[in-house]
PDB file of the backbone (N, CA, C, O) and the ligand in Angstrom, with CONECT records:
HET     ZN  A 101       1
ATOM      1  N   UNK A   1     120.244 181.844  88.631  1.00  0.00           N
ATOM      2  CA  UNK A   1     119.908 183.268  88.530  1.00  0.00           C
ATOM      3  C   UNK A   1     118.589 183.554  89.228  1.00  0.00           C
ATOM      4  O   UNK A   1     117.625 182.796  89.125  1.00  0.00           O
ATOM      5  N   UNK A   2     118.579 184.644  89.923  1.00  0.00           N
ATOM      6  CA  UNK A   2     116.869 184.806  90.283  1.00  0.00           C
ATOM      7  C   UNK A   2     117.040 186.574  90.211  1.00  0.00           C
ATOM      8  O   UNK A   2     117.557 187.080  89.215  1.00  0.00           O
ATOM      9  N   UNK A   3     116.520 187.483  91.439  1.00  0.00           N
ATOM     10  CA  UNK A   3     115.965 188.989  91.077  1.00  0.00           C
ATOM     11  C   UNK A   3     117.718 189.323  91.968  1.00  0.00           C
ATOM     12  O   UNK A   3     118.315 190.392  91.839  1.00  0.00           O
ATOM     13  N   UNK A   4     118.102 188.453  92.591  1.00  0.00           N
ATOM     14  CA  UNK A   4     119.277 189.167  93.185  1.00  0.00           C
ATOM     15  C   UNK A   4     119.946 189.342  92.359  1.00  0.00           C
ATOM     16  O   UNK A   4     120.102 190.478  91.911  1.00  0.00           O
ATOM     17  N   UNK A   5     120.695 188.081  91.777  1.00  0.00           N
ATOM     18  CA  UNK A   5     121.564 188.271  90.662  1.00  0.00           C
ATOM     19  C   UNK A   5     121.504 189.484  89.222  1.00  0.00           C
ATOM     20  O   UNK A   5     122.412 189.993  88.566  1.00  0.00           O
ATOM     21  N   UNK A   6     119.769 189.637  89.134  1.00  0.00           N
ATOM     22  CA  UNK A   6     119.417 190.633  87.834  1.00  0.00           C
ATOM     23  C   UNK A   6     119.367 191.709  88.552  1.00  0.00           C
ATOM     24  O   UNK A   6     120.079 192.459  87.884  1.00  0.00           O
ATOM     25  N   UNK A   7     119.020 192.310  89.451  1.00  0.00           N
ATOM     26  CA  UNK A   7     118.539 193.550  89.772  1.00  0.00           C
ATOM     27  C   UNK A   7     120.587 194.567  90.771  1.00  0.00           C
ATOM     28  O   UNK A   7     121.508 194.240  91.519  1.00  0.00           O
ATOM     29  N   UNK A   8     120.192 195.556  90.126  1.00  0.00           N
ATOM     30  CA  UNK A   8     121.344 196.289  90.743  1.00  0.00           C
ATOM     31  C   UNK A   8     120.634 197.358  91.643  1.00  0.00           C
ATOM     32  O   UNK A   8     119.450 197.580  91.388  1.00  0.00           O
ATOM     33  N   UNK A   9     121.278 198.100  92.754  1.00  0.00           N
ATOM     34  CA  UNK A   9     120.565 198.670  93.366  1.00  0.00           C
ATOM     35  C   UNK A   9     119.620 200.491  93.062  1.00  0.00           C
ATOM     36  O   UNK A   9     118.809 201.163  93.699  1.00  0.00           O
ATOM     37  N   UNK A  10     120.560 200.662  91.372  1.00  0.00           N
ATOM     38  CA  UNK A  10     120.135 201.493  90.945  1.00  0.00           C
ATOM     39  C   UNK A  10     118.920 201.290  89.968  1.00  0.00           C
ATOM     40  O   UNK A  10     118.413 202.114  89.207  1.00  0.00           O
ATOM     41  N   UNK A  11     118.668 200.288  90.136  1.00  0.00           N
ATOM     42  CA  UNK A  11     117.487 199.365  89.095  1.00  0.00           C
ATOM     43  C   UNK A  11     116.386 199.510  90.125  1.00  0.00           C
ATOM     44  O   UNK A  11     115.275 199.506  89.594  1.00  0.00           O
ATOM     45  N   UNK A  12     116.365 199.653  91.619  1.00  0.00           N
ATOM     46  CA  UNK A  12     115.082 199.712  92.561  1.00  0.00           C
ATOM     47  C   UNK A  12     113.912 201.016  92.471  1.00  0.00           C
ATOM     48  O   UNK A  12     114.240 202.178  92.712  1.00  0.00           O
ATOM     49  N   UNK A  13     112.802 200.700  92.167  1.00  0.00           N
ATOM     50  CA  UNK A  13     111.763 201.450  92.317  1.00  0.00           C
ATOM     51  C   UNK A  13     111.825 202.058  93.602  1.00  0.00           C
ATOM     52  O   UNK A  13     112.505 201.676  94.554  1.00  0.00           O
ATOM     53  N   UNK A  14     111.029 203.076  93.547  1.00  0.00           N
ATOM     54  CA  UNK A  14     110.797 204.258  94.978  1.00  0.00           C
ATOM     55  C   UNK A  14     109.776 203.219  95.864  1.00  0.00           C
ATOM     56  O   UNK A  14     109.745 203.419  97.078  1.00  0.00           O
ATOM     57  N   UNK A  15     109.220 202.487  95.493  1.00  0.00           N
ATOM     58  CA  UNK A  15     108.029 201.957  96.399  1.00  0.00           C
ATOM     59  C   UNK A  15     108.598 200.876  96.662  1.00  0.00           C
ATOM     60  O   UNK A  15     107.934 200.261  97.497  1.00  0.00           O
ATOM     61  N   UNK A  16     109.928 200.092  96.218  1.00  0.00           N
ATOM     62  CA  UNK A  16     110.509 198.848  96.567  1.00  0.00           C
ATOM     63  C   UNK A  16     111.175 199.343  98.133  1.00  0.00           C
ATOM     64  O   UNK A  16     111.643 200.468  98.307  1.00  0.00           O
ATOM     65  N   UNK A  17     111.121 198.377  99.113  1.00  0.00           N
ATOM     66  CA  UNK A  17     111.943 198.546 100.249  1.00  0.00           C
ATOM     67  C   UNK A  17     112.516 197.036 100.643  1.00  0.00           C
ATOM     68  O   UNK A  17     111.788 196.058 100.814  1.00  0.00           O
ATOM     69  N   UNK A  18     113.832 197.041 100.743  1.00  0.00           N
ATOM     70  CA  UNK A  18     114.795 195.685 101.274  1.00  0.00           C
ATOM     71  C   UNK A  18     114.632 195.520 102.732  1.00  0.00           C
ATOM     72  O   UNK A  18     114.988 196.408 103.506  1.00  0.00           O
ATOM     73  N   UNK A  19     114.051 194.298 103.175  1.00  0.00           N
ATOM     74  CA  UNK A  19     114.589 193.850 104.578  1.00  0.00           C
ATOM     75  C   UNK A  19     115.406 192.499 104.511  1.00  0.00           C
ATOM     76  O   UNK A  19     115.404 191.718 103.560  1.00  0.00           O
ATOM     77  N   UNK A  20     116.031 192.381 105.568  1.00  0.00           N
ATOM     78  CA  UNK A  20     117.716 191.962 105.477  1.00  0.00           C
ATOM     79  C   UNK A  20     116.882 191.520 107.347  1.00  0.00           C
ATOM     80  O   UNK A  20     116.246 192.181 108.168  1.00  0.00           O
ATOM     81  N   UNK A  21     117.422 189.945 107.265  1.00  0.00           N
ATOM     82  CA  UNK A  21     116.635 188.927 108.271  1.00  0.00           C
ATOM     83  C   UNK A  21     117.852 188.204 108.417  1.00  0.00           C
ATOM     84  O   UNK A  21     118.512 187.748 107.483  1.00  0.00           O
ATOM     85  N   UNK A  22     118.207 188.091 110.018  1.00  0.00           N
ATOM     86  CA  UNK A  22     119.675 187.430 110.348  1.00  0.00           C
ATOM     87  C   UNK A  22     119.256 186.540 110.113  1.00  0.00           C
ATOM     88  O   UNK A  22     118.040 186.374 110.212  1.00  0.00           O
ATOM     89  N   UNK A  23     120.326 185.310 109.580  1.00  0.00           N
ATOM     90  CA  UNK A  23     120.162 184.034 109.604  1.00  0.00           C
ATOM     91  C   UNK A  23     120.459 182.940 111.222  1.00  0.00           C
ATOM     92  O   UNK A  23     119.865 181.938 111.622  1.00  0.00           O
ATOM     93  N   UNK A  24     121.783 183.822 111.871  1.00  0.00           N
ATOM     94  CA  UNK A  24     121.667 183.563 112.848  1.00  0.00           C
ATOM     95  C   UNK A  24     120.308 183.870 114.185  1.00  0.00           C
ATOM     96  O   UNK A  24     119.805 182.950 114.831  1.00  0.00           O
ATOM     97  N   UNK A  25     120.081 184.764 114.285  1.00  0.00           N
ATOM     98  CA  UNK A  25     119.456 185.090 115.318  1.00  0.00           C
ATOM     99  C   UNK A  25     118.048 185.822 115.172  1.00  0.00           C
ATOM    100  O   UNK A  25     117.194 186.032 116.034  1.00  0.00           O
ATOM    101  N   UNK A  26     118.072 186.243 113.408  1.00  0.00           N
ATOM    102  CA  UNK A  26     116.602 186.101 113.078  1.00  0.00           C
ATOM    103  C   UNK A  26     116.256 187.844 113.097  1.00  0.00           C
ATOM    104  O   UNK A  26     115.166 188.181 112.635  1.00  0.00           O
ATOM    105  N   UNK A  27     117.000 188.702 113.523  1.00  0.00           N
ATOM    106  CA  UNK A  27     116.854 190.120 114.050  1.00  0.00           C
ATOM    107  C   UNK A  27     116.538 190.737 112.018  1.00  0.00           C
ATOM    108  O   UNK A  27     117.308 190.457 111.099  1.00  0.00           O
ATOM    109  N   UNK A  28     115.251 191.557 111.879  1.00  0.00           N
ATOM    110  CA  UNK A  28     115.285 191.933 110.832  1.00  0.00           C
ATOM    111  C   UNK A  28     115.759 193.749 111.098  1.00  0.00           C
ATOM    112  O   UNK A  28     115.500 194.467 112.063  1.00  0.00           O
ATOM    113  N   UNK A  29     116.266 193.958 110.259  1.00  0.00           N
ATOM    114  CA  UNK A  29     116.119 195.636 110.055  1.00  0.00           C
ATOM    115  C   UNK A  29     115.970 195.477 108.400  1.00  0.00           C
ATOM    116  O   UNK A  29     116.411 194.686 107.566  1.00  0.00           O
ATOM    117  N   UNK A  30     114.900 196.945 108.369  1.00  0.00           N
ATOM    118  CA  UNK A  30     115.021 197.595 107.261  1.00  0.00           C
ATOM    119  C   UNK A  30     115.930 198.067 106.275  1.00  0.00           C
ATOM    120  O   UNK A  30     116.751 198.742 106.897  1.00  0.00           O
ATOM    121  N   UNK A  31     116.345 198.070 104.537  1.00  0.00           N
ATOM    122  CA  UNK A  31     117.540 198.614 104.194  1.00  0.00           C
ATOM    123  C   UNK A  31     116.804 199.761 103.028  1.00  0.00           C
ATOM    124  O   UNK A  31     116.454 199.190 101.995  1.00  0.00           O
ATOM    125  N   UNK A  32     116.614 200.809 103.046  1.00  0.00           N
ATOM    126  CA  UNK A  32     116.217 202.052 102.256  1.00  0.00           C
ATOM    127  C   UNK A  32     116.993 202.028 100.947  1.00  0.00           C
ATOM    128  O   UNK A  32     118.183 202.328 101.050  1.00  0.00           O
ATOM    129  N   UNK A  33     116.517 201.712  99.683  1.00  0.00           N
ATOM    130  CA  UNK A  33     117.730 201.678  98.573  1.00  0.00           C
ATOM    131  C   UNK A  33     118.632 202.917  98.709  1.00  0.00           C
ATOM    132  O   UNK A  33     119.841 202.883  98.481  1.00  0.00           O
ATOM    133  N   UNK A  34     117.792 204.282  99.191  1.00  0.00           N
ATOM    134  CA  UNK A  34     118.957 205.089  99.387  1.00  0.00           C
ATOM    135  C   UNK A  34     119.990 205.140 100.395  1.00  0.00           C
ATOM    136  O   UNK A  34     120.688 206.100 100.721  1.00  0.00           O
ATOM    137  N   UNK A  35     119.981 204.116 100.780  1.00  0.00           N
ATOM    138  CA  UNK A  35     120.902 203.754 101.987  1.00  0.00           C
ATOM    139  C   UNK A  35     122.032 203.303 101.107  1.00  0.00           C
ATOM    140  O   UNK A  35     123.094 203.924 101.141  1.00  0.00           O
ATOM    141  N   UNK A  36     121.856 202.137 100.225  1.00  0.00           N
ATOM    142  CA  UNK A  36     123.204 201.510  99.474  1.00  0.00           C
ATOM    143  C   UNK A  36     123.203 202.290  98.384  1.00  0.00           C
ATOM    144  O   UNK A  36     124.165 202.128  97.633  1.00  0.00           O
ATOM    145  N   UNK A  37     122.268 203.226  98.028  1.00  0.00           N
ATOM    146  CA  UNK A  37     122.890 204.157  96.673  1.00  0.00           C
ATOM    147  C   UNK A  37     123.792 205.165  97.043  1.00  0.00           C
ATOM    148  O   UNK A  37     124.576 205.703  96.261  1.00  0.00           O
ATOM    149  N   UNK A  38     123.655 205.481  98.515  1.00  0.00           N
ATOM    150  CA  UNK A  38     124.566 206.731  99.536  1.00  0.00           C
ATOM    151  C   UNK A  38     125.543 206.148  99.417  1.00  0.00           C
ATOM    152  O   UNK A  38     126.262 206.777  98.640  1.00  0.00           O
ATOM    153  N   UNK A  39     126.265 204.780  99.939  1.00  0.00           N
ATOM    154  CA  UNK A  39     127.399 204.605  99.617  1.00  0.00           C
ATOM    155  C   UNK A  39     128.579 204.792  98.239  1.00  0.00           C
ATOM    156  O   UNK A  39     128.190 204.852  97.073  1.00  0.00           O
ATOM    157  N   UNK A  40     129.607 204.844  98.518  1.00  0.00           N
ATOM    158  CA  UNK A  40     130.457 204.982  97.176  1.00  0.00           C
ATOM    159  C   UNK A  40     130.474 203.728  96.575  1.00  0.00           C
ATOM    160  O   UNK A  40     130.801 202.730  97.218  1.00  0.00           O
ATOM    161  N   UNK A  41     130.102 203.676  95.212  1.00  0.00           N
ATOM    162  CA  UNK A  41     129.789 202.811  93.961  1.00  0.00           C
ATOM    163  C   UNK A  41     128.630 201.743  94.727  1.00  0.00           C
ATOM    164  O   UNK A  41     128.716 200.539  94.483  1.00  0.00           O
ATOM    165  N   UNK A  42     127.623 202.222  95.596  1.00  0.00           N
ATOM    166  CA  UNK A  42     126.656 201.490  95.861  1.00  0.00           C
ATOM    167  C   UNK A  42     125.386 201.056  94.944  1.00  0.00           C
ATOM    168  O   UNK A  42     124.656 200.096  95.193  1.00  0.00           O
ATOM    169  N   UNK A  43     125.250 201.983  93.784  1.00  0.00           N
ATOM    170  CA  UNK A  43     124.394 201.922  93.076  1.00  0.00           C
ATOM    171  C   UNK A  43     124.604 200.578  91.965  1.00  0.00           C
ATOM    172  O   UNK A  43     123.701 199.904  91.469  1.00  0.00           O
ATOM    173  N   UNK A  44     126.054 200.436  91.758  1.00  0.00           N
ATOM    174  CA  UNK A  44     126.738 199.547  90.934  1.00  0.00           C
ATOM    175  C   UNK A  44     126.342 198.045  91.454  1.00  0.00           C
ATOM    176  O   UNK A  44     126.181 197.111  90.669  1.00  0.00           O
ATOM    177  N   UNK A  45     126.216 197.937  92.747  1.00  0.00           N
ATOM    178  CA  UNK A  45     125.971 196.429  93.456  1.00  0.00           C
ATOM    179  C   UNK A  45     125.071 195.904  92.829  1.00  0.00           C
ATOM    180  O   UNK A  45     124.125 196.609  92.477  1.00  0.00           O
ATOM    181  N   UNK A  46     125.092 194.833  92.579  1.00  0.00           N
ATOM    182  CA  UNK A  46     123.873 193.612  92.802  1.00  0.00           C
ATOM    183  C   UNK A  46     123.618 193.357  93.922  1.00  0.00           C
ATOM    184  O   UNK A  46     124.374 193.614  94.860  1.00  0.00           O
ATOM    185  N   UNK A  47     122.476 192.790  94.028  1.00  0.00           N
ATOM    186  CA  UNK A  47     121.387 192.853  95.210  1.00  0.00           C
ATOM    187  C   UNK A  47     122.082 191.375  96.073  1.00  0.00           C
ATOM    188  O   UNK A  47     122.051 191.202  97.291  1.00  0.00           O
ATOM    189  N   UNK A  48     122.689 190.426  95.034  1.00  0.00           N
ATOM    190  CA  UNK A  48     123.068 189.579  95.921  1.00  0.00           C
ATOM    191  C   UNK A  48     124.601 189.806  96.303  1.00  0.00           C
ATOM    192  O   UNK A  48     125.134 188.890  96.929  1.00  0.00           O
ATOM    193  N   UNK A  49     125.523 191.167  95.927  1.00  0.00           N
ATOM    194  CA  UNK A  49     126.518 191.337  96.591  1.00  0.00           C
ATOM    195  C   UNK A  49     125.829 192.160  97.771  1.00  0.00           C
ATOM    196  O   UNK A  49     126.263 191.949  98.904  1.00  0.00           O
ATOM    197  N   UNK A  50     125.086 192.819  97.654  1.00  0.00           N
ATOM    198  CA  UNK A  50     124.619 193.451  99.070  1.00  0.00           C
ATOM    199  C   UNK A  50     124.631 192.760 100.029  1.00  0.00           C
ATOM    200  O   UNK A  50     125.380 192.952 100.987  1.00  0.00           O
ATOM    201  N   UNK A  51     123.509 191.507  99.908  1.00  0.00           N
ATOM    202  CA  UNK A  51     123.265 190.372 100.805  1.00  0.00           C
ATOM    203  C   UNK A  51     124.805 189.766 101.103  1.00  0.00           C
ATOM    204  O   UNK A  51     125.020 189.292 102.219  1.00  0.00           O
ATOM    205  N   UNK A  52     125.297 189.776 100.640  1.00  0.00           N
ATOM    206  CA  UNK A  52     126.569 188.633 101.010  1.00  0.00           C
ATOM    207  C   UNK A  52     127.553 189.960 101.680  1.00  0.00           C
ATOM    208  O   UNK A  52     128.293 189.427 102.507  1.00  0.00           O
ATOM    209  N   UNK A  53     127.785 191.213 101.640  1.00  0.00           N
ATOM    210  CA  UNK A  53     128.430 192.088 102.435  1.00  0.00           C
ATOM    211  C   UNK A  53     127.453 192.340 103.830  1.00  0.00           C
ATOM    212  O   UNK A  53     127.976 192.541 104.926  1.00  0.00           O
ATOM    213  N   UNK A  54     126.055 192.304 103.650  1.00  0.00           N
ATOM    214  CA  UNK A  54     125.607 192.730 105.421  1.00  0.00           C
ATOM    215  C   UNK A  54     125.760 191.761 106.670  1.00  0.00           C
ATOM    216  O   UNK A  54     125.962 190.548 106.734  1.00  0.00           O
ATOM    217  N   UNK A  55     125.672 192.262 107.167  1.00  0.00           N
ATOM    218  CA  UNK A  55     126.761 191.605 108.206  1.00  0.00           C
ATOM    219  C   UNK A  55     125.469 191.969 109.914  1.00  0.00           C
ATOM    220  O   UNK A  55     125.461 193.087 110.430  1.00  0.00           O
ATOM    221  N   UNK A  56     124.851 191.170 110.291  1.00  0.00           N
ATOM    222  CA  UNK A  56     123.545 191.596 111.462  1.00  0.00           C
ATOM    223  C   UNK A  56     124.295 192.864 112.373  1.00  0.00           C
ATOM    224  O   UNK A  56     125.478 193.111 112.134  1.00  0.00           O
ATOM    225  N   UNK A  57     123.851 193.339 113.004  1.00  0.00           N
ATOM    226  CA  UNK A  57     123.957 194.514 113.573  1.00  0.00           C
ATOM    227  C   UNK A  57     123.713 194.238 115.157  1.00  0.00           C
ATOM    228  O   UNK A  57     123.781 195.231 115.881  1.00  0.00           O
ATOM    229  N   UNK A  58     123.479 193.186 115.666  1.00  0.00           N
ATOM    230  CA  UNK A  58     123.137 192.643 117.156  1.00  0.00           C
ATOM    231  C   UNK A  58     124.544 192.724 117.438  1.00  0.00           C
ATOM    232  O   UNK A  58     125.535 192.639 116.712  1.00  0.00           O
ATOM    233  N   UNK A  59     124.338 192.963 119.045  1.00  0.00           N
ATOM    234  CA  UNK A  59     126.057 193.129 119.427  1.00  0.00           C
ATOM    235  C   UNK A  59     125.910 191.405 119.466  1.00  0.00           C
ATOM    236  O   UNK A  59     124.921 190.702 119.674  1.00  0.00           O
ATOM    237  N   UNK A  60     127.163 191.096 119.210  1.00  0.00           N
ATOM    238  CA  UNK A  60     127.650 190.351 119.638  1.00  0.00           C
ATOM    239  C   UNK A  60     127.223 188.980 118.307  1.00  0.00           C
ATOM    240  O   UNK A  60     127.859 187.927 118.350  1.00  0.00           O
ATOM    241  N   UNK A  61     126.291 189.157 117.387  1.00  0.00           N
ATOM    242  CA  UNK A  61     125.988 188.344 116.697  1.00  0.00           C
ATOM    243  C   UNK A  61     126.979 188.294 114.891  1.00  0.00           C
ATOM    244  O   UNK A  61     127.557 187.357 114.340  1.00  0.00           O
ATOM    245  N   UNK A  62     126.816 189.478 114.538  1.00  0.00           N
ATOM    246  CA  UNK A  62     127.621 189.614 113.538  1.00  0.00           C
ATOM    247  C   UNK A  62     127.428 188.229 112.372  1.00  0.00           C
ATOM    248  O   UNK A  62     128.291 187.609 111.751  1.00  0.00           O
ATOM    249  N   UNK A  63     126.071 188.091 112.396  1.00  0.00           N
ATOM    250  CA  UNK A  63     125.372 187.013 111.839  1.00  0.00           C
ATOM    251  C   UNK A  63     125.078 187.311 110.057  1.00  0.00           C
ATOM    252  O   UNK A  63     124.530 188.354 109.698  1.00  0.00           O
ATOM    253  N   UNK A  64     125.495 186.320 109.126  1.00  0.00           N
ATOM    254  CA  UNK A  64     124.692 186.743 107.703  1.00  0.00           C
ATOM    255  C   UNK A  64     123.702 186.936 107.356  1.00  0.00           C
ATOM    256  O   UNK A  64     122.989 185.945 107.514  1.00  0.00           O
ATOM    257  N   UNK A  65     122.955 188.171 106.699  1.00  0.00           N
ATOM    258  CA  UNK A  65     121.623 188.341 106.514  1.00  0.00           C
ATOM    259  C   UNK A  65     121.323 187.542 105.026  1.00  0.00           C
ATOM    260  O   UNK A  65     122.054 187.042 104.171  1.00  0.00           O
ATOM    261  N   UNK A  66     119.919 187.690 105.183  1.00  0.00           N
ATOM    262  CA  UNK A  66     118.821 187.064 103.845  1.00  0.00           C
ATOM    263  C   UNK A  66     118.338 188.433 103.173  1.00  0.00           C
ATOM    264  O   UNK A  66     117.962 189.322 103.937  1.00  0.00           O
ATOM    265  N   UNK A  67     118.330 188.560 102.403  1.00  0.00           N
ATOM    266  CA  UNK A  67     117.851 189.894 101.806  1.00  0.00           C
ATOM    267  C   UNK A  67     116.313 189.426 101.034  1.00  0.00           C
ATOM    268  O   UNK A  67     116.065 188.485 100.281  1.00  0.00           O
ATOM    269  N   UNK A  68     115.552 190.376 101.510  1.00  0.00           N
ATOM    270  CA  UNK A  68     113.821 190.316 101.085  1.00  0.00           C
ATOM    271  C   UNK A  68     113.530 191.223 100.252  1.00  0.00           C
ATOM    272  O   UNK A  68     113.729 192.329 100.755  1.00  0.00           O
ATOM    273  N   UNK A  69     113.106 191.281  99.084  1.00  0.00           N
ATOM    274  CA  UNK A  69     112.319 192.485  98.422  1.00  0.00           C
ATOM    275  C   UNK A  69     111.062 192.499  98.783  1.00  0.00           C
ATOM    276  O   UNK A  69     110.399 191.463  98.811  1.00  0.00           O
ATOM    277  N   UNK A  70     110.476 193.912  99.171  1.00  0.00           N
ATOM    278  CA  UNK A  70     109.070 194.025  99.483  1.00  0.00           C
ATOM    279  C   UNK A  70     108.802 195.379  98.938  1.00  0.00           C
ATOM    280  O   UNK A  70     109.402 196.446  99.060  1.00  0.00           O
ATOM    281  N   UNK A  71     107.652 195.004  98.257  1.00  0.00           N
ATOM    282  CA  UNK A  71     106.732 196.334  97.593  1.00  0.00           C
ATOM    283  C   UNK A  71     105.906 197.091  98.749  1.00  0.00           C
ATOM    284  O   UNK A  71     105.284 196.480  99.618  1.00  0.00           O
ATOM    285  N   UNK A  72     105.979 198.607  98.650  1.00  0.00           N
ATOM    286  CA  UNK A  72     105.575 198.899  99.527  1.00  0.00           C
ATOM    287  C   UNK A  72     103.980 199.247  99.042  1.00  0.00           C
ATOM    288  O   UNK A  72     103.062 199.203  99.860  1.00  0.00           O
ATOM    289  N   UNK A  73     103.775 199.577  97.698  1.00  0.00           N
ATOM    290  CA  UNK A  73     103.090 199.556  96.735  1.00  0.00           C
ATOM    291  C   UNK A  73     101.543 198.742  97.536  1.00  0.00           C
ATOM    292  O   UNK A  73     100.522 199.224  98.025  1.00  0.00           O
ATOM    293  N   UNK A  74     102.030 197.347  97.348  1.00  0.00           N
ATOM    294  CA  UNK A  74     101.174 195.954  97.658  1.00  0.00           C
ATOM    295  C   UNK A  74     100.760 196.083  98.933  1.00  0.00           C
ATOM    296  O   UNK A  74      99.576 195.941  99.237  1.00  0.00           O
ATOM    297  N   UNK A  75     101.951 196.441 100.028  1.00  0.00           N
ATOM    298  CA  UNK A  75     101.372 196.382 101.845  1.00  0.00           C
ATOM    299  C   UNK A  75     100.389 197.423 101.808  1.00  0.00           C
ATOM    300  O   UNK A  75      99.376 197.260 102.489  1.00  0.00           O
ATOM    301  N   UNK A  76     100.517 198.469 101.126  1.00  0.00           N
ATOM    302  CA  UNK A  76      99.769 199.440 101.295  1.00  0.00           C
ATOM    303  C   UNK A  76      97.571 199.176 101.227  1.00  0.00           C
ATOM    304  O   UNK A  76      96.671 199.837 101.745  1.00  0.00           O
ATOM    305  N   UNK A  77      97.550 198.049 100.428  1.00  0.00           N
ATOM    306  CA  UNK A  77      96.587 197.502 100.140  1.00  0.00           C
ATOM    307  C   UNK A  77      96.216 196.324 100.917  1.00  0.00           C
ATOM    308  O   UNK A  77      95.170 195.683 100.818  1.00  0.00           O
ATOM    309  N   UNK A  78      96.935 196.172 101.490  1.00  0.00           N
ATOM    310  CA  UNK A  78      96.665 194.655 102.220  1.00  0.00           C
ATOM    311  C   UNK A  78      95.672 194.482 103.497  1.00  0.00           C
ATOM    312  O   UNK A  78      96.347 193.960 104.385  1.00  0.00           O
ATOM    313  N   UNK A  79      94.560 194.670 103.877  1.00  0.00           N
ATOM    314  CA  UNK A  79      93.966 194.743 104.996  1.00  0.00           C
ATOM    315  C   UNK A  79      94.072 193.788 106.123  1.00  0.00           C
ATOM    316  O   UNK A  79      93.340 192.814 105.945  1.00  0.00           O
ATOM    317  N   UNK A  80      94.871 193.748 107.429  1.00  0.00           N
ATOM    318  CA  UNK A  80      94.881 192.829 107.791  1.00  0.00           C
ATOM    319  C   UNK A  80      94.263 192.108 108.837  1.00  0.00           C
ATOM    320  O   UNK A  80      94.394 192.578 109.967  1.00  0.00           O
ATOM    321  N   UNK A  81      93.720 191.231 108.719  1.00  0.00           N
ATOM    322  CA  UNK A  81      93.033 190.127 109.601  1.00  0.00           C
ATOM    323  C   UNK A  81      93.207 189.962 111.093  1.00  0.00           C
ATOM    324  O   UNK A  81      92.487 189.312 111.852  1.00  0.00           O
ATOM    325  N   UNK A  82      94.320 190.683 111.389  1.00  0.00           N
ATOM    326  CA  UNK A  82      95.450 190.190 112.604  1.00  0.00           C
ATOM    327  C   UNK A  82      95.246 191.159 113.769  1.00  0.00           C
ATOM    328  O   UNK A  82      96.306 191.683 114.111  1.00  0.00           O
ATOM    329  N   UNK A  83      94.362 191.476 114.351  1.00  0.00           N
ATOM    330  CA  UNK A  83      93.677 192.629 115.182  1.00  0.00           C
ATOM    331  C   UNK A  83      94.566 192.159 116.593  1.00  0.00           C
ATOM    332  O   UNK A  83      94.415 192.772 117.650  1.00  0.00           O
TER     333      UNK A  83
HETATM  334 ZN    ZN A 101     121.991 188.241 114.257  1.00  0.00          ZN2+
END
């Protein structure tokens, strides 16, 4: 069990945001919880049926993603070093 298995997508805070990282080819995009709550019975998912339905978006890769929780909360504070 970990936060995929517990968390459903109607369980996500406003400041939580999902990124979804090909395993093949590494390409991240962003996923907006209101993106999978827009879908029909999207709110119902678990976070690790999400992950196991996205599917990469590169032509030609059609690679399985990793699903990331990130607070947007935390980046917001983070000053970074990396000029
Ligand atoms: Zn890919």
């Amino acid at each position: 069990m970990n936060w995929k298995t517990d968390l459903r997508a109607s369980d996500l805070d406003a400041d939580m945001r999902l990124e979804l990282t090909c395993r093949l080819c590494g390409a991240v995009r962003s996923l907006p919880a209101e993106a999978i709550l827009a879908r029909r019975g999207g709110a119902m998912l678990y976070l690790d049926q999400v992950e196991a339905r996205a599917r990469c978006r590169q032509r030609g890769c059609n690679g399985p993603m990793r699903l990331a929780l990130l607070r947007t909360g935390d980046a917001s504070g983070f000053v970074g070093g990396i000029a």
